[in-house]
C-alpha positions in Angstrom: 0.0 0.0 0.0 2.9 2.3 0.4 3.8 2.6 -3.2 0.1 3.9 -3.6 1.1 7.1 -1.1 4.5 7.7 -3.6 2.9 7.5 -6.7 0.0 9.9 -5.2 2.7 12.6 -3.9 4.4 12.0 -7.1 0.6 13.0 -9.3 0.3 16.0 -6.7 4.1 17.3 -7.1 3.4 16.6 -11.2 0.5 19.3 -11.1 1.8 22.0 -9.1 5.2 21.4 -11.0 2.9 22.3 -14.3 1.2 24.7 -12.5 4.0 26.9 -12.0 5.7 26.5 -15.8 2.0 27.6 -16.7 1.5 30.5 -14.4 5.2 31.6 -16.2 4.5 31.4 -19.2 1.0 33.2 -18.8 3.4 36.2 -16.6 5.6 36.6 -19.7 2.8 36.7 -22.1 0.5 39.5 -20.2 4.2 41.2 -19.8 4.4 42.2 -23.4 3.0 45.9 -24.1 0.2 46.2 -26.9 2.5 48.2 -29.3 5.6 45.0 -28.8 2.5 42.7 -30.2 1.4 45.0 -33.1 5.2 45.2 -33.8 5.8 41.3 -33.6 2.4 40.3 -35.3 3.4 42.8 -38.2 7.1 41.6 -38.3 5.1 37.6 -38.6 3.3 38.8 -41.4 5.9 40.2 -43.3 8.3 37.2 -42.9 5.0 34.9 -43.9 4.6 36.9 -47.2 7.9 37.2 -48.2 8.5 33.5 -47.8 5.2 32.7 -49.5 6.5 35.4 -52.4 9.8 33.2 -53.0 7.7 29.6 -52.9 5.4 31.3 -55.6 8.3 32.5 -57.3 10.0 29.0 -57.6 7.2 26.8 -58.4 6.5 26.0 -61.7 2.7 28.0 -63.3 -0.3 25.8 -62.3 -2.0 25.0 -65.2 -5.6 24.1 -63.6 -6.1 27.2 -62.6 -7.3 29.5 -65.2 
């Protein structure tokens, strides 16, 4: 019956060990101002279409579209 107790302390120091790299990670999230997210969200976008610019500018033409 004693292995029961270790693996029960083990569950409860599992979820407050998650707990805590949660609460973090929600801390450094809210820390971020709203003009550092318009900046990073528009810095995404850019990066997205200038990759998706070069894929379109490699690939052969599609010839089902018309």
């Amino acid at each position: 019956m004693r292995w029961w107790k270790i693996l029960g302390l083990a569950g409860v120091a599992g979820v407050a060990a998650t707990g805590a790299v949660i609460a973090r990670a929600e801390r450094r999230r809210q820390a971020y101002t709203p003009d550092e997210i318009r900046t990073r969200l528009r810095a995404r976008l850019e990066e997205g279409s200038a990759r998706e610019a070069a894929e379109d500018g490699a690939r052969p033409p599609d010839v089902s579209r018309s």
